[in-house]
Each structure stands twice: as structure tokens, then as C-alpha cells.
Residue, then its C-alpha position, 0 to 999 in steps of 0.5 A: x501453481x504455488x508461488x512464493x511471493x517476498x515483500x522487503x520495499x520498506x519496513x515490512x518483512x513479509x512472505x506468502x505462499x499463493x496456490x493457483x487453485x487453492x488461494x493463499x496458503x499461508x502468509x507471515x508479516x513481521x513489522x520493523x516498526x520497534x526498530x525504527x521508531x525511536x528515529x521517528x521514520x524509516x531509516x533505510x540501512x537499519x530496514x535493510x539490515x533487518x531485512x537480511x536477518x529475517x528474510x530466510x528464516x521467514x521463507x523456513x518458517x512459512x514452508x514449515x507451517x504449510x506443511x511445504x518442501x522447497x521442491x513443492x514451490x513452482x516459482x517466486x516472486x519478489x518486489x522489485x519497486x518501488x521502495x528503499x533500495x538496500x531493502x529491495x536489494x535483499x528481497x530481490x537476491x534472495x527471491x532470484x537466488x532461491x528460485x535459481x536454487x529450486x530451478x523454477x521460474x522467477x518474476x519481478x513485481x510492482x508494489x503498487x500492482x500488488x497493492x492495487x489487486x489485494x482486493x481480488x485475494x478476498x471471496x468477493x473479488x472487484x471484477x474488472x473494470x475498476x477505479x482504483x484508489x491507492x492510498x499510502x505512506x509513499x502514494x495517492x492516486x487513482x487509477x483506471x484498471x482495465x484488466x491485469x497490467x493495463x492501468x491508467x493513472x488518472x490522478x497523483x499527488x503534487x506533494x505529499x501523499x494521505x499517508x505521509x500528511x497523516x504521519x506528519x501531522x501525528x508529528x506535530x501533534x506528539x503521536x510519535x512514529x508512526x503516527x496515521x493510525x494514532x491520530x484516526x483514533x485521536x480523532x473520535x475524541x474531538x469536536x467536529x466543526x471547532x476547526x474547518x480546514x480546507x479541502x485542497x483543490x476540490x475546486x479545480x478540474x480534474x482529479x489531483x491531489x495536494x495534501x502538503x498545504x493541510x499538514x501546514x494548516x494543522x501546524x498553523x492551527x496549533x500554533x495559535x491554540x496550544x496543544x492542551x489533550x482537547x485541543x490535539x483531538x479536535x485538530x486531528x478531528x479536523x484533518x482527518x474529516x479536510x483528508x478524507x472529505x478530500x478522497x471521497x471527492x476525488x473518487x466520486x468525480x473519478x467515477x462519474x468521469x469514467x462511467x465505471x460502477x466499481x471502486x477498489x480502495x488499496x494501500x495503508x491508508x485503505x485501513x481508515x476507518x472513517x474512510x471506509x465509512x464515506x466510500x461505502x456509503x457512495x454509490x458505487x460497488x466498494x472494495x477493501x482488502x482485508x485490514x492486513x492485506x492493507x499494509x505491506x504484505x507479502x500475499x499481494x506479492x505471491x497473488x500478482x506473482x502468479x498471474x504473471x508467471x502464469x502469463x509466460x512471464x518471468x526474469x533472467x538470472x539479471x538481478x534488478x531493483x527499480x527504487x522508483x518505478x511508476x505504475x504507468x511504466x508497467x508493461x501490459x507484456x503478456x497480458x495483452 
């Protein structure tokens, strides 16, 4: 069954061609990052916007340089949720509409599914069960995954996602937007152990997360040191070691409290270089995506697409987006 899969949640503009039987065919992302950076995040009707002027030309181009016709497609599929409103909106009508133009099927997605399952797109698919530790901009959780659509969050942030601490934190250091991935390579050039910041609730039960109180250490910190260039690295040394030591705690207790043996570790954060270092070297069998399945893509989109459409599962003519949409709503349905 090939399946075209569409990604608009936010600033990523992305399409996919998933095949059943072969993989994934082909896969075009196009990053709204130029736009929205002299704004210093997001701002949503711009995202839209893009969205509607790159979205088709996208679908054209991917049928193109798959050597595909409309008519070869057997269904789509279209984040629905969460995300920006006005972008699923774009994603949604045009999936829904392309699919009725096409008489095939369509299916709604969860973003964080797709983000959850990108690790099975690579030649060494996670089996399942697994932990899965979703880490972005917008999400920091873990979750039990028993099989497709039977997910059990076990921990979510009280505030702040990784991501958005990153970003935030980049801010404050003059990284401009955005700014995650900035400050992982600032950090390489500070000095460990010139600042210890605090590794926020690895002291209490359970397996929670809080990142709200690092970002206000690291503003702290800069206060009272200045922001000479050595200075910079060696904050950003110490909050990505506090963030990442953080995760790797979690994910372990996660682990232990479960008895399971596997960790799958999703969402742009799952990028981090020292974050993968850390977990790979816990015991446990680790997966990572692919550093572009990491962020938003349109591949996770077309893969979970196609295990639901697969699964008997498909839309009416309803267009629908659900902006905030947690995990723990999804339905097992078919799957069960």
C-alpha cells in the first residue's frame, strides 16, 4: 500500500511517500526556519501561510521524483495534532481533499505517534515493548509502548519541555532562534565543573520532569558572571550536562520500574549529540532515528499512516484538527 503522508503542525513543511512493502520511497522536508527567525520563534499565521503556498507544490515534486502518478497512491495521511491550529488546518484540507480527489482513503495522525515510531523506519527496527522518550520543543515524556496505538504515559513535564528549556536558554545566552542546537555546540567549548546546576526532581519519586527552574539558573548565573564568550560556553556546558543528566535518570528508573529492556528515544531533542552518547552507553538496547527523522518530517507521518489504513482505519469527509491532543487520548481502535 503506498501511502502519502503530509506534516504542517508547526514550521515544518514536510511529505512522504510510505510503501508497505518497500519502505519509504521518497521524503521532502522544507524548514520555515529563515522566516520565522527575525521574530525569535514561531509565529503561527506566517507558518500557515508558508504552509499554504508550499504544501502542493511539495506533493508534485515528491510524485515527480518518485517516478509516481496521483493514481498510484492508495491513501493519505495528515497530522491532525497536536500543533498550531491554522497549520493543521492546511495539512488536514489538503490531505482530506486530495485523498477524496484520488477516491482513496484518508487517516487522521497523532504527531507524537509519529514521532514515537520514526525509529521503526530504520533497518533495525525497536521490537516491541519499549520505553519511549519523547523529546522536543513542545514535549518531554516517557512512555510505555506495548504495541501500536497501546501507549501508556509514565511521565510528562510540569512546565517547560527539554526543547523549549534549550531554546530559551540559547535566548538568554544571544544564540538567537532557534537556538537548541547552537548551544549543544557552544557547549563543547566550556569548561565542566565551573558551574553545577541542579538536576531538577531526581530526588523525588517517580518519573516527572521540570525544566522551568534550569532555564532560571542559567539566567541567574548570567547575571552574576556577565556574558564574556567563555563565560557563554561554560553555562551552556552546564545546562546541557543538568538537562541531559536529567534524562538519562529518568529513562533509567523508567526502565528499571518497568522491566523492560528497550529504549526508543524520539523528538528533536533525540538529535543531542551528548544525549545519545549517555544513553547509548546505558544498559539497555537504544534507538535513535535517523537525525532527520529527528525533527518534524513528513516519512513518520506516511509510516504511521499506513499501519492505521492498514488496520481498517480511516476518516469520513469531516475535516478535523485537534491542536492539543494528548498521547494518552489515542485510541487503541483497530489495533486491539
Amino acid at each position: 500500500m503506498k501511502v502519502l503522508g503530509i506534516e504542517t503542525s508547526c514550521d515544518e513543511t514536510a511529505v512522504a511517500i510510505y510503501d508497505s512493502e518497500k519502505g519509504l520511497l521518497g521524503h521532502l522536508v522544507y524548514t520555515q526556519t529563515p522566516i520565522h527567525k527575525e521574530f525569535g520563534g514561531v509565529v503561527p499565521e506566517l507558518a500557515s501561510r508558508d504552509h499554504v503556498r508550499k504544501t502542493i507544490p511539495m506533493v508534485a515534486q515528491l510524485l515527480q521524483e518518485t517516478g509516481l502518478k496521483g493514481s498510484d497512491i492508495e491513501g493519505v495521511a495528515y497530522t491532525v495534532g497536536p500543533g498550531l491550529a491554522g497549520a493543521l488546518m492546511v495539512g488536514a484540507t489538503i490531505g482530506r481533499s486530495l485523498a477524496y480527489a484520488w477516491n482513496v482513503p484518508a487517516v487522521a495522525v497523532h504527531h507524537m505517534e509519529g514521532h514515537l515510531l520514526a525509529p521503526r523506519l530504520e533497518p533495525n527496527p525497536p521490537e516491541f515493548p519499549f520505553i519511549a522518550l519523547l523529546v522536543s520543543g513542545g514535549h518531554t515524556q516517557l512512555v510505555k509502548v506495548t504495541q501500536v496505538g497501546d501507549y501508556e504515559i509514565l511521565g510528562d513535564t510540569l512546565d517547560d519541555a527539554v526543547g523549549e528549556a534549550f531554546d530559551k536558554t540559547a535566548k538568554i545566552l544571544g544564540l538567537g532562534y532557534p537556538g537548541g542546537a547552537a548551544l549543544a555546540e557552544l557547549a563543547e567549548k566550556g569548561k565542566p565543573g565551573r558551574f553545577t546546576f541542579p538536576r531538577p526532581m531526581i530526588n523525588r519519586p517517580g518519573l516527572e520532569f521540570s525544566f522551568s527552574g534550569l532555564k532560571t539558573f542559567a539566567a541567574n548565573t548570567a547575571r552574576e558572571f556577565g556574558l564574556d564568550d567563555q563565560t557563554r560556553a561554560d553555562i551552556a556546558c552546564a545546562f546541557q550536562e543538568a538537562a541531559i543528566d536529567t534524562l538519562v535518570i529518568k529513562c533509567r528508573r523508567a526502565l528499571q520500574q518497568t522491566g523492560f529492556k528497550r529504549l526508543v528515544v524520539a523528538g528533536g531533542v533525540g538529535a543531542n549529540k551528548l544525549l545519545r552518547a549517555r544513553l547509548t552507553a546505558e544498559n539497555a538496547e537504544v534507538y535513535f532515528p535517523r537525525f532527520e527523522f529527528c525533527t518534524d518530517n513528513g516519512a513518520m507521518i506516511a509510516y504511521v499512516g499506513c499501519l492505521r489504513l492498514l488496520a481498517g482505519q480511516h476518516e469520513d469527509l469531516k475535516i478535523q484538527i485537534l491542536p492539543r491532543w494528548p498521547l494518552s487520548d489515542l485510541a487503541l481502535g483497530s489495533f486491539k
